[in-house]
C-alpha positions as CSV (number, residue, x, y, z in Angstrom):
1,X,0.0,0.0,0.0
2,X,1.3,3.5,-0.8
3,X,2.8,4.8,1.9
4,X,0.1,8.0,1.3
5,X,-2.2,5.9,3.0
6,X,-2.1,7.6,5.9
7,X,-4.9,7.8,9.0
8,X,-4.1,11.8,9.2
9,X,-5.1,12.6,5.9
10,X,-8.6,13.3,5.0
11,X,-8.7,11.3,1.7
12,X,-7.3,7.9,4.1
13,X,-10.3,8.4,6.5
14,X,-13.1,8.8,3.9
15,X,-11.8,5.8,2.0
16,X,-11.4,3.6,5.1
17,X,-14.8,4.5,6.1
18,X,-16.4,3.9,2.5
19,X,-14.8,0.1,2.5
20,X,-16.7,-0.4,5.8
21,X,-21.2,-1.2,6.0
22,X,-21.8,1.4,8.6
23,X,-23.3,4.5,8.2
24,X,-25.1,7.3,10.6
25,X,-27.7,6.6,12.5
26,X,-28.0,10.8,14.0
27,X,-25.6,13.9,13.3
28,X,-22.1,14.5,15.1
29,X,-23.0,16.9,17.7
30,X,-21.3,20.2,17.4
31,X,-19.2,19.9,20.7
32,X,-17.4,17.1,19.3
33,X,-16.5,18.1,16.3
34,X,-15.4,21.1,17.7
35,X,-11.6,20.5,17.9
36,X,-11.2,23.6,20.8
37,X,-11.6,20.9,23.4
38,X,-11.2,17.3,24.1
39,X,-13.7,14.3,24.1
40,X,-14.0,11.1,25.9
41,X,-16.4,8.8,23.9
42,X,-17.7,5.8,25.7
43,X,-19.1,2.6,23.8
44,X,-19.9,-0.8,23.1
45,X,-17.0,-3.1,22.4
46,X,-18.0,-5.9,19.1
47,X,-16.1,-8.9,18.2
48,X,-15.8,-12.3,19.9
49,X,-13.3,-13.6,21.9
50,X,-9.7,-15.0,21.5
51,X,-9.6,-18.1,18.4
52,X,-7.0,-20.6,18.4
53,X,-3.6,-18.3,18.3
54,X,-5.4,-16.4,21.3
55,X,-6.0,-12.9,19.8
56,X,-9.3,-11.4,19.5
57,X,-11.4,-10.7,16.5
58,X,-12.3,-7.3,17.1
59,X,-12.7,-6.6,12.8
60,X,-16.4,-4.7,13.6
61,X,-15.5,-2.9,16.5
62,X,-12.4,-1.2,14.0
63,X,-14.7,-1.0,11.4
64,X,-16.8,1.2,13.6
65,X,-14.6,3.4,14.7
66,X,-13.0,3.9,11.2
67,X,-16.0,5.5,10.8
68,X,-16.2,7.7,13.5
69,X,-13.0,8.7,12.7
70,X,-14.0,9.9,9.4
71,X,-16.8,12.1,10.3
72,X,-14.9,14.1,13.6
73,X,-12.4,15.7,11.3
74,X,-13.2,17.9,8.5
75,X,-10.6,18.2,5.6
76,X,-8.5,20.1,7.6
77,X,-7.5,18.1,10.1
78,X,-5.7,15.4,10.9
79,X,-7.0,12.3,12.6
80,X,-8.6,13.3,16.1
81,X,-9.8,9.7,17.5
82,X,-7.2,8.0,20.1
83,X,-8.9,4.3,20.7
84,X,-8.3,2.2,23.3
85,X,-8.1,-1.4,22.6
86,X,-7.2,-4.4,23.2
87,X,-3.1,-6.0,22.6
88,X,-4.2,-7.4,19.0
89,X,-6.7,-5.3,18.0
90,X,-5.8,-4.8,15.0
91,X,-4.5,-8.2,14.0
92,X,-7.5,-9.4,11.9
93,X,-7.7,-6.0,9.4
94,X,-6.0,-6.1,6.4
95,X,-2.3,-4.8,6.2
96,X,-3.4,-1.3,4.5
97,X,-6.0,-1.0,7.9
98,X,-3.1,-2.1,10.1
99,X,-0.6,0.2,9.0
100,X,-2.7,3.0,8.6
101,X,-4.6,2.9,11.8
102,X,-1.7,1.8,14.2
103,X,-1.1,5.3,15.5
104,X,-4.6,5.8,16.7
105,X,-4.6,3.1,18.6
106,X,-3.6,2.4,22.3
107,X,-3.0,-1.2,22.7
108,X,-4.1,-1.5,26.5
109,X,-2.4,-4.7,27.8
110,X,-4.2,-7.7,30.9
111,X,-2.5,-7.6,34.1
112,X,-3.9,-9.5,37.3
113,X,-6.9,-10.6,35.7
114,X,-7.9,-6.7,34.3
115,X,-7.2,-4.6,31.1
116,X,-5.3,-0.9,32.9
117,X,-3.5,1.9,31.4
118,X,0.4,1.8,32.0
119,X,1.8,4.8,33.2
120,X,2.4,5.0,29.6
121,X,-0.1,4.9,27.8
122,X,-2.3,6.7,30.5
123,X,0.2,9.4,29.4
124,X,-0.2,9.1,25.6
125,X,-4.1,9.6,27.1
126,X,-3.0,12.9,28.7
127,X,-1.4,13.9,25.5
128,X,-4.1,13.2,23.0
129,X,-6.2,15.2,25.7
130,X,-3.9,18.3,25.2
131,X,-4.2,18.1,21.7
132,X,-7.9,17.8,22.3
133,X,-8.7,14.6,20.2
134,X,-11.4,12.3,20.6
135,X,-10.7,9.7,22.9
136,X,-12.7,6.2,22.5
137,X,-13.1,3.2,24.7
138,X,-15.5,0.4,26.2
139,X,-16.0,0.9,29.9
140,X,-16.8,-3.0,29.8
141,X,-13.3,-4.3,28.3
142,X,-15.2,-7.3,26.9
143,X,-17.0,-8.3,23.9
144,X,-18.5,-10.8,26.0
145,X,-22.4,-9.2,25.5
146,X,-21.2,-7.0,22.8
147,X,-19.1,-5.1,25.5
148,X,-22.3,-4.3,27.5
149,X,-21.8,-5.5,30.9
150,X,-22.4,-3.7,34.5
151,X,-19.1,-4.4,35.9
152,X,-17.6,-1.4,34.3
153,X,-14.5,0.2,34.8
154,X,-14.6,3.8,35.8
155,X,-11.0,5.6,34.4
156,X,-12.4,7.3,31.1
157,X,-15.0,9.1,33.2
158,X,-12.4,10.2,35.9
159,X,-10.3,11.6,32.7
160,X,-13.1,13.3,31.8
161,X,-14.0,15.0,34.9
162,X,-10.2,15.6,35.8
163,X,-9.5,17.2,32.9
164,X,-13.3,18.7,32.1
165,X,-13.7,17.3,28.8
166,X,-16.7,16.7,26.8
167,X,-18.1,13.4,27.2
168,X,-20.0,11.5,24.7
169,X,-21.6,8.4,24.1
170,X,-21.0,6.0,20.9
171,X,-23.4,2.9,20.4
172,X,-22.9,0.9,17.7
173,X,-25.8,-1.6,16.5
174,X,-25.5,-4.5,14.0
175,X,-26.9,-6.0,11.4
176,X,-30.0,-7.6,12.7
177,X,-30.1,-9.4,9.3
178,X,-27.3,-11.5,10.0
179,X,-26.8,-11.3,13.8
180,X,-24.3,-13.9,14.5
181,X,-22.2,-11.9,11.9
182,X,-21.8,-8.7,14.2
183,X,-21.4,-6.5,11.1
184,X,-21.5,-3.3,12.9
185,X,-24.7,-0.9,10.7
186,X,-25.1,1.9,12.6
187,X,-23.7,4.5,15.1
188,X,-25.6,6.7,17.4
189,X,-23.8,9.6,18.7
190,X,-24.1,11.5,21.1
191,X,-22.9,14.0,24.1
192,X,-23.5,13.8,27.2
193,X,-22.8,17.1,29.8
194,X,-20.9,15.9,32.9
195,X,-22.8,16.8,36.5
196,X,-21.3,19.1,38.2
197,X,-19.6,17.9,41.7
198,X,-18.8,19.7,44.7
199,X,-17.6,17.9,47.8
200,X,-18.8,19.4,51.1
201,X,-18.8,17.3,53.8
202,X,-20.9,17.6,57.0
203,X,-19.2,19.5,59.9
204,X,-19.1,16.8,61.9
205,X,-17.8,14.5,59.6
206,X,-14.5,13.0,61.0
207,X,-13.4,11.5,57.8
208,X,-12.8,12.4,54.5
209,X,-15.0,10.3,52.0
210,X,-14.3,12.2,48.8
211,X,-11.9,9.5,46.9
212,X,-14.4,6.8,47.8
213,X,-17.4,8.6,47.2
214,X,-16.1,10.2,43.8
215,X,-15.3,6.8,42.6
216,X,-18.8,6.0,43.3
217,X,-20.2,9.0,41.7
218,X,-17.9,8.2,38.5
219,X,-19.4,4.4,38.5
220,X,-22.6,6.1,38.5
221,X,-22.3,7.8,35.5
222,X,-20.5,5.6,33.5
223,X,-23.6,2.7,34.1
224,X,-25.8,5.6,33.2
225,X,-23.9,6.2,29.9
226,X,-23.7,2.3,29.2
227,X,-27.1,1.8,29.8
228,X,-27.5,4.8,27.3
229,X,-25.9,3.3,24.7
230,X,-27.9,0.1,25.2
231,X,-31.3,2.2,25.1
232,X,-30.2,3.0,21.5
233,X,-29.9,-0.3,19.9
234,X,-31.9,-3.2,19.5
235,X,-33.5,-5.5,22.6
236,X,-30.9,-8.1,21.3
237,X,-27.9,-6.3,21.4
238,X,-28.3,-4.8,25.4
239,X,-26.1,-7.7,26.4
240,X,-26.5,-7.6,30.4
241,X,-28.9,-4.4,29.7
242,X,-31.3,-6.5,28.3
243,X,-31.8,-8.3,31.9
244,X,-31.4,-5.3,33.6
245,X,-33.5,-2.7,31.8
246,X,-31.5,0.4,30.0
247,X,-34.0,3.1,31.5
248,X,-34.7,1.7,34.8
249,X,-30.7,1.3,35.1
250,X,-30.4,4.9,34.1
251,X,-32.7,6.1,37.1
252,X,-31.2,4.2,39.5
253,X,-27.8,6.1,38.2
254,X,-29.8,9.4,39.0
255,X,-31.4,8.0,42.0
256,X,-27.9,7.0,43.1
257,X,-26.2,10.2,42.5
258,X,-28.7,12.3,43.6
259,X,-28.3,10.1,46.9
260,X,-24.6,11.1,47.7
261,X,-25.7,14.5,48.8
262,X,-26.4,13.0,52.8
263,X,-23.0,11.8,52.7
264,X,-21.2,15.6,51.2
265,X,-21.3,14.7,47.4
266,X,-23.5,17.5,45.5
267,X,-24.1,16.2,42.1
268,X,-26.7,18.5,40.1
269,X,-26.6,19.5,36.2
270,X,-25.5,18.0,33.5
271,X,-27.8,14.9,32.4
272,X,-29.3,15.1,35.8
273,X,-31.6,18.2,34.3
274,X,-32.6,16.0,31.2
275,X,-33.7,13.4,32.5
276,X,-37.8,14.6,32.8
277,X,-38.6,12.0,35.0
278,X,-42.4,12.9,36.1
279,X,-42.1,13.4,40.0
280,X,-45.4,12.7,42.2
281,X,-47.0,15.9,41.5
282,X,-46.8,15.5,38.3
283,X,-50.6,16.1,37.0
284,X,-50.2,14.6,33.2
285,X,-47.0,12.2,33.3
286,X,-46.3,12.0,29.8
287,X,-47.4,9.5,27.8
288,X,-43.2,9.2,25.8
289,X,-41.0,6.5,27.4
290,X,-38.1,7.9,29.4
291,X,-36.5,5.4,26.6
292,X,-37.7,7.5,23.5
293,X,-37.4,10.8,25.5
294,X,-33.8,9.6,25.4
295,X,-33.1,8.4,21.6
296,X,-35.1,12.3,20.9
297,X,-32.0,13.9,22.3
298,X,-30.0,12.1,19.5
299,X,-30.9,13.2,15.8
300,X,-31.3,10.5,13.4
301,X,-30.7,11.7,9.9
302,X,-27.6,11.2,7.7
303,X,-26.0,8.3,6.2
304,X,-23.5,7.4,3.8
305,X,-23.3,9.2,0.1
């Protein structure tokens, strides 16, 4: 392949993109493709687990964010999306894919049983931040249940709040046509406004909860934006979401945030306000799902040329 080929140039990404089925389910919104600030982007994670050499297949889950790639930089810019993967993520593209997607990638490696950023790479993270990219990953580190699991891991949304980045969410539904395929169809984007957080602990409070009680908080919030994601795509695709339903998962996010406040946390803002839950006075309660209220916020219009 031409040495041309190159994920920073515009012509690379649209190409990439256009080899790939997937197409836009709803517009980018304007925050993220503004390239004035930073964005963490949290999604499902597609492929299946390691074959007989022991690498993953995690062809769809590339092939997805190929495409995102391609529509958060305009022409004049050079590649904005950082993803954080898997070691071997990249191993079942072609060689052209490989090559040309290899510096946008973040090959996070297992250690005691988990998938963590090295001091490392949580630096190249800090970096991309700087440069205010567009940084993906899969608080689920698992395809198991197309990477939609509860047990989440809670370090993009702590990068987000530490360094007050957008946030966004990135849900990518398949082919319902030929499931068992996962050829990844659609993406729904989306972002999300952080809460805001202010730790004020009673007066006689003798210790100092805030570490444990913001790593709480950020749990909360990235289920909510899981169970977000899983509200957007089909009832066979919520992987543990589809046991534990996306919108009633969501409130009990709110619920629990809301919560922390008797303990010093104040959360309020952010997708707290846009949530329109009906309260007990409410007089009409409406008769739109808090489901569909939720897929309104995201625009569904434009797809491939």
């Amino acid at each position: 392949m031409n040495k041309d080929f190159d994920i920073d140039k515009h012509d690379t990404r649209q190409q990439l993109a256009v080899d790939t089925p997937v197409e836009s389910a709803s517009t980018v919104p304007s925050g993220i493709l503004d390239d004035s600030k930073a964005t963490i982007t949290i999604g499902n994670y597609i492929g299946w687990e390691s074959r007989e050499d022991g690498m993953p297949d995690l062809v769809p889950i590339m092939q997805a964010l190929i495409y995102y790639a391609s529509v958060i930089a305009t022409e004049e810019h050079e590649n904005r999306l950082l993803a954080l993967a898997r070691v071997g993520a990249l191993i079942r593209s072609p060689h052209y894919v490989r090559n040309a997607l290899q510096p946008a990638i973040v090959e996070v490696e297992k250690a005691n049983g988990e998938y963590t950023l090295s001091k490392r790479q949580a630096f190249s993270v800090q970096r991309a931040i700087k440069s205010n990219k567009v940084i993906w990953g899969s608080p689920a580190q698992t395809t198991d249940d197309n990477g939609l699991k509860i047990r989440v891991k809670t370090g993009l949304v702590r990068f987000a709040r530490k360094y007050e980045t957008n946030l966004a969410i990135l849900a990518v539904e398949l082919d319902q046509n030929d499931l068992h395929l996962k050829i990844p169809k659609q993406l729904y984007i989306d972002q999300v406004e952080i809460p805001t957080i202010i730790y004020d602990p009673p007066v006689s409070s003798k210790n100092n909860e805030e570490v444990k009680l913001n790593k709480l908080a950020n749990e909360a919030i990235t289920l909510y934006l899981l169970a977000y994601v899983a509200s957007l795509l089909p009832e066979n695709q919520r992987g543990e979401f589809e046991h534990f339903a996306p919108d009633e998962m969501m409130r009990k996010q709110i619920w629990q945030l809301l919560g922390m406040q008797a303990d010093g946390l104040y959360v309020s803002g952010g997708f707290l306000d846009k949530q329109l839950m009906p309260t007990h006075n409410t007089e009409e309660v409406e008769k739109t799902s808090f489901i569909q209220r939720m897929r309104d916020l995201v625009s569904r219009p434009t797809s491939k040329e």
